[in-house]
C-alpha positions as CSV (number, residue, x, y, z in Angstrom):
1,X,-25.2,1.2,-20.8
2,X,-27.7,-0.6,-18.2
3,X,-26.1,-3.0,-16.2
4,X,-28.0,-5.4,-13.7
5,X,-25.8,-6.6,-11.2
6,X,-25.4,-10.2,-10.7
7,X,-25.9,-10.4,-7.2
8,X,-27.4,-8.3,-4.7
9,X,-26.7,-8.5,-0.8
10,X,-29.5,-7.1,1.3
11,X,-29.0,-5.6,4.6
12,X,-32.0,-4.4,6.9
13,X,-30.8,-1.3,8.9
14,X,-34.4,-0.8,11.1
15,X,-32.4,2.5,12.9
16,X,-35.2,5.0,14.0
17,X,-32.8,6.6,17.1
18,X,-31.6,9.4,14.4
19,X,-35.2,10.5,13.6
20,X,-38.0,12.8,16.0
21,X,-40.6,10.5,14.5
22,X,-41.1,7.0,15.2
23,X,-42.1,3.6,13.1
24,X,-38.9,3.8,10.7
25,X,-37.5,0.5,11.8
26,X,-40.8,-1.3,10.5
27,X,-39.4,0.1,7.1
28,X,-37.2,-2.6,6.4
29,X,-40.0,-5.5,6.9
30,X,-42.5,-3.2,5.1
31,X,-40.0,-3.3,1.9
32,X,-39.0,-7.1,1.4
33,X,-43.2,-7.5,2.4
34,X,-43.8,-5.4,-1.0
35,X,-42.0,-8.3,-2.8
36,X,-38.0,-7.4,-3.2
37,X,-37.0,-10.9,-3.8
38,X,-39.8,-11.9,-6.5
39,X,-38.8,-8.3,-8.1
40,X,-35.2,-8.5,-8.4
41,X,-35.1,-12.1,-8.9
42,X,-37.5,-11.5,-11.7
43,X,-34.7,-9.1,-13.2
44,X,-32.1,-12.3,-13.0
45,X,-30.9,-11.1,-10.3
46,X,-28.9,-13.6,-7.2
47,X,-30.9,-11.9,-4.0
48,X,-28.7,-12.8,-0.7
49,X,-30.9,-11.7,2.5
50,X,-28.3,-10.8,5.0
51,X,-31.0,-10.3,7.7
52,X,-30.9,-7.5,10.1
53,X,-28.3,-5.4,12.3
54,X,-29.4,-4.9,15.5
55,X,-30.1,-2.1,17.1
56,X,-30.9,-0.3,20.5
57,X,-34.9,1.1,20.9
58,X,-35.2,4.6,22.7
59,X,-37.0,3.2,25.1
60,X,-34.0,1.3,26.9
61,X,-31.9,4.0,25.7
62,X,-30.0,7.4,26.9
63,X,-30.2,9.9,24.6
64,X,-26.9,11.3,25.3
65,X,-25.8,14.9,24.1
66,X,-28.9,16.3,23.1
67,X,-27.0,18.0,20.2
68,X,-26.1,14.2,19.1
69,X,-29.4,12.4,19.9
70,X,-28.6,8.6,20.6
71,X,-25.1,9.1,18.9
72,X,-23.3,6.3,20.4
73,X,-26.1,3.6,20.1
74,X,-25.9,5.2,16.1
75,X,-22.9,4.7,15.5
76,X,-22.7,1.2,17.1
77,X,-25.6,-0.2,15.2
78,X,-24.2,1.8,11.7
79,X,-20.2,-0.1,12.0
80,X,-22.7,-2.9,12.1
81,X,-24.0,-2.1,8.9
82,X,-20.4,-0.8,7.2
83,X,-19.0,-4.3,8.3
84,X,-21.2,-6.3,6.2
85,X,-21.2,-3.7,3.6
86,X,-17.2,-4.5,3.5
87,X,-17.9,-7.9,3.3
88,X,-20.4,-8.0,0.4
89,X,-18.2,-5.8,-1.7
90,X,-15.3,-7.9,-0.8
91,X,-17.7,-10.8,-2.0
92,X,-18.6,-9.6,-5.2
93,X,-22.3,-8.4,-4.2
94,X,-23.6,-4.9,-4.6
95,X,-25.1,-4.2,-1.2
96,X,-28.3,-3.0,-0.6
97,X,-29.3,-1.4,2.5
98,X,-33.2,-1.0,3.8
99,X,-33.2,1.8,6.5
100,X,-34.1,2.8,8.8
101,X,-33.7,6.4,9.2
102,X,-30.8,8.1,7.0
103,X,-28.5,7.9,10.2
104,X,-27.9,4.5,8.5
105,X,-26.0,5.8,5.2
106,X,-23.0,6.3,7.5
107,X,-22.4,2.8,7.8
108,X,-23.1,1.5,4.0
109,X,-20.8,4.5,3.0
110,X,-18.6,4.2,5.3
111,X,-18.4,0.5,5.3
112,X,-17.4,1.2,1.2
113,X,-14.9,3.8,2.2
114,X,-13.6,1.2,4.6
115,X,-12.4,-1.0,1.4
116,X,-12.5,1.9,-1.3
117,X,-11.6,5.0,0.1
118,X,-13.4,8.2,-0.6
119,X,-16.2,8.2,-3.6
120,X,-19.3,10.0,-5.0
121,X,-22.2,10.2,-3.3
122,X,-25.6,11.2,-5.3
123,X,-28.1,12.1,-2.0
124,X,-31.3,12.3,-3.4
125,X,-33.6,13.5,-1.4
126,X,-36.0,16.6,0.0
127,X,-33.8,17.8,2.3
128,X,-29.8,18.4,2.8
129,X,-28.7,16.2,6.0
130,X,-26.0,18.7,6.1
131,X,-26.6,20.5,9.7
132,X,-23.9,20.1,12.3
133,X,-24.1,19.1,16.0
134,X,-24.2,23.5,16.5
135,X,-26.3,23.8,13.5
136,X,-29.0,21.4,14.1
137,X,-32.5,22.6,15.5
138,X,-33.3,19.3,17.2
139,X,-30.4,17.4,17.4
140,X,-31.3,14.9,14.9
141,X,-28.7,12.5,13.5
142,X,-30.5,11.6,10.5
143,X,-30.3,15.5,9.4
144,X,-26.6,15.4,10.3
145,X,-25.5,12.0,8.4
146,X,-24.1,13.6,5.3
147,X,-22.1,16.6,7.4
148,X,-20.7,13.9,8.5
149,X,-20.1,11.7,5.7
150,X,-17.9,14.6,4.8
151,X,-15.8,14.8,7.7
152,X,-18.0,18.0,8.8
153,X,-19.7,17.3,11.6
154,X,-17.1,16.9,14.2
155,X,-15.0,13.8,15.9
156,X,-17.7,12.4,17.8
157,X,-18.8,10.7,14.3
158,X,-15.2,9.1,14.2
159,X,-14.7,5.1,14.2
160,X,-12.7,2.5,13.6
161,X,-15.4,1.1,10.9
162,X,-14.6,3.7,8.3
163,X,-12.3,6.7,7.5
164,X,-13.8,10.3,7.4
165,X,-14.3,11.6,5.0
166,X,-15.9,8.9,3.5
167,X,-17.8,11.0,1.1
168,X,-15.4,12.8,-1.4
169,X,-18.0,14.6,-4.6
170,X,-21.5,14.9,-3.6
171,X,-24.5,15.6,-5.4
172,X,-28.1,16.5,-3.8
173,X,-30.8,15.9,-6.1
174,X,-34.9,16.7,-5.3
175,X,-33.8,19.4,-2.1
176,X,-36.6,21.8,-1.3
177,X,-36.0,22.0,2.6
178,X,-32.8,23.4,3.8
179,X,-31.9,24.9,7.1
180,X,-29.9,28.4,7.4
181,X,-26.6,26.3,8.5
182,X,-27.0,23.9,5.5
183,X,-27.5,26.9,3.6
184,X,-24.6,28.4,4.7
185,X,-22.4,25.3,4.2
186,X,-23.3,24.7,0.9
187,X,-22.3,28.1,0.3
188,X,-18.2,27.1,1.0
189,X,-18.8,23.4,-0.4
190,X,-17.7,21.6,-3.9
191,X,-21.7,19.9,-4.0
192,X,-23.5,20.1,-6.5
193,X,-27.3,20.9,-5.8
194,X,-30.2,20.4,-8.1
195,X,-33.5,21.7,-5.9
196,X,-36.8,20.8,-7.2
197,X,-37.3,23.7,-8.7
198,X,-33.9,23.0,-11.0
199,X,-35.7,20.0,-11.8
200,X,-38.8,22.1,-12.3
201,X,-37.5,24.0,-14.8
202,X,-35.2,21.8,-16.9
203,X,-36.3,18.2,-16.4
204,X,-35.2,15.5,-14.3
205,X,-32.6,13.9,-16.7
206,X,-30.5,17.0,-17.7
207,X,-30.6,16.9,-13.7
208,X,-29.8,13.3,-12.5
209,X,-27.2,13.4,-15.7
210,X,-25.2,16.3,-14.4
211,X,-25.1,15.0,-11.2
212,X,-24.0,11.5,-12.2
213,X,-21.0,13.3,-14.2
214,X,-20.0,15.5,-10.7
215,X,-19.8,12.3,-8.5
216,X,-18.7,9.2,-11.0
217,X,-14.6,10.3,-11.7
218,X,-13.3,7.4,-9.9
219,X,-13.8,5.3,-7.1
220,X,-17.4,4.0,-6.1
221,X,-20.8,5.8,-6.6
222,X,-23.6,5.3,-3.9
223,X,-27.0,6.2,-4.4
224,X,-28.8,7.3,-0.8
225,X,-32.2,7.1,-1.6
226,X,-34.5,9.0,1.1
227,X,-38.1,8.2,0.1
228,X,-39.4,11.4,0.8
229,X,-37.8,12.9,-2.0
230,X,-41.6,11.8,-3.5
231,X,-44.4,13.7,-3.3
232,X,-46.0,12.5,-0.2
233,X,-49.3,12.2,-2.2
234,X,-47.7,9.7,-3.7
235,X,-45.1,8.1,-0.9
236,X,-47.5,9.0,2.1
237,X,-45.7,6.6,4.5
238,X,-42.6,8.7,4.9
239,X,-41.1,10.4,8.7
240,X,-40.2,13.8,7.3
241,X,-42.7,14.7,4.5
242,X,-42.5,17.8,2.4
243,X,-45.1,18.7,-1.0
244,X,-43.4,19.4,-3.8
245,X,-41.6,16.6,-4.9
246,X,-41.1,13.8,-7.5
247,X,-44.2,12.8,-9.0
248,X,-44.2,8.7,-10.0
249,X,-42.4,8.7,-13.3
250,X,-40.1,11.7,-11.8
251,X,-38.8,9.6,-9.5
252,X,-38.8,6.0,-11.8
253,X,-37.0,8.1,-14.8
254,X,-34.2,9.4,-11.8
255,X,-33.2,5.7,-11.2
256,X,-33.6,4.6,-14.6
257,X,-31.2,7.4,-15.4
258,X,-28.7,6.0,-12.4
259,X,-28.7,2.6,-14.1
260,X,-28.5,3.9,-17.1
261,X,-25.0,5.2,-16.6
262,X,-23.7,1.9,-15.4
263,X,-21.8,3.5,-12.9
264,X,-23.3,2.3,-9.1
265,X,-21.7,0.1,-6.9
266,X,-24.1,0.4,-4.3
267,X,-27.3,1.7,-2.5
268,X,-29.2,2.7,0.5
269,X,-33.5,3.2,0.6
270,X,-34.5,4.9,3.6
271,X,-37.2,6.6,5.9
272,X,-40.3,4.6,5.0
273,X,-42.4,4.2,8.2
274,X,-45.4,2.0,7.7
275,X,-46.9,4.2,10.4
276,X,-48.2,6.8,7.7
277,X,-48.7,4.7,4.7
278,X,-51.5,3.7,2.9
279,X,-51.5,0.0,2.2
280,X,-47.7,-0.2,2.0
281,X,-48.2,2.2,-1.4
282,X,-44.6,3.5,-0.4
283,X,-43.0,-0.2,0.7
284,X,-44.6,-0.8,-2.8
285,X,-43.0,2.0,-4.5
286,X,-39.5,1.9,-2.7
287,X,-39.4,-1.7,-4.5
288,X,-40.2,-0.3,-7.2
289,X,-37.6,2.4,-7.8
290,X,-35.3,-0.4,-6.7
291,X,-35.6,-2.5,-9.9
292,X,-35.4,0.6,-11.3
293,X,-32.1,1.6,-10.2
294,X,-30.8,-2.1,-11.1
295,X,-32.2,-2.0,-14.2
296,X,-35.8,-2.8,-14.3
297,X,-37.1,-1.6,-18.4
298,X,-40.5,-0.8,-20.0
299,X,-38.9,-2.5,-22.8
């Protein structure tokens, strides 16, 4: 049964050191600018604008290891992000994070692991985030984040903010771009994978259904939302495009189906970057598939 939550904390995550492309921090601004409040408040909705985290700009910044681009201004500006995570779950809110690149999901899942423990995951996007600091080809946090999420990718990921793993049943929906170590990986994992051509062949709700069922026995459910997961014809304004993915109703059916099943706690939209948009059609659109995963209806 569809359940719109009461109240909804927002928390702008504008993190672009864990992405080769830059413009990723506008994507927070580029989101509310599409109308968030007016939408969710128009569900009945309580929307609570927590502001922004701050974070460092590569321009003033060392890149460090360059296995582990930026990882120490990362993971600074992500315990930002898990602490106030903490606190709106502690508050009764269901936090909502506006990235950013995807580096930013270790701080809204680990800020929930923080208070939770360990819980499912459903990663939906067009590619894996699952290489490791030896695995990577450019050293690119944001293609690390859910490696580890898992307790994967080595201790330099470790903090204070949140145990590891923080992730404990995973599901990757809408892949079509996977690197040999992900590849490998997912071989010796418990994750369940639906690729696009899964959802090709038997629909996107025997797809988002079975993955709901692998990550929702017990403790939260998170839904990472990388925006690119779309069809860039439709969600141009993206860091890390690749054809082939959801079409419009694809992608509004997948979070209907999420709020459908009553069972998320929490969620994190990331990687637009105004930069490549047309006319904020993917701010527009990320807004969008919000209500939809609250439980915006036709009817």
């Amino acid at each position: 049964m569809t359940r719109v939550p009461a109240s909804v904390a927002v928390i702008g995550a504008g993190l672009d050191l864990g992405a080769g492309r830059r413009g990723v921090d506008m994507g927070p601004s580029a989101i509310r600018y599409a109308g968030l409040a007016a939408r969710l408040e128009k569900l009945g909705i309580s929307y609570l604008d927590w502001g922004d985290v701050v974070t460092a700009v590569p321009e003033a910044t060392g890149v460090g290891d360059e296995r582990l681009r930026y990882l120490d201004e990362i993971k600074t500006a992500c315990e930002r992000v898990a602490e106030l995570v903490s606190r709106a779950v502690r508050d009764g809110h269901l936090p909502l994070v506006l990235g950013g690149d995807h580096s930013v999901a270790l701080g809204t899942v680990g800020g929930l692991a923080s208070i939770r423990g360990p819980g499912g995951v459903l990663w939906i996007d067009a590619h894996g985030d699952l290489n490791r600091p030896e695995t990577s080809p450019s050293g690119n946090v944001h293609g690390m984040v859910l490696a580890a999420l898992l307790g994967l990718a080595g201790p330099g990921f470790e903090s204070s903010a949140w145990p590891l793993p923080a992730a404990q049943r995973v599901a990757l929906v809408g892949v079509r771009s996977l690197d040999d170590g992900e590849r490998e990986l997912l071989g010796r994992l418990d994750v369940r994978v639906h690729t696009m051509s899964d959802v090709d062949r038997v629909g996107v709700e025997p797809v988002i259904r079975a993955a709901l069922e692998h990550v929702g026995d017990g403790g939260f459910v998170h839904l990472s939302l990388d925006m690119d997961v779309v069809d860039p014809e439709v969600a141009p304004g993206v860091g890390t495009p690749v054809r082939g993915g959801f079409s419009y109703r694809e992608a509004h059916l997948a979070l209907e189906l999420v709020a459908e099943a009553g069972l998320l706690g929490s969620l994190d939209v990331v990687e637009v970057n105004p930069i490549f948009d047309r006319e904020n059609a993917t701010g527009k659109l990320a807004v969008d598939l919000i209500a939809s995963a609250l439980g915006a209806r036709i009817l």
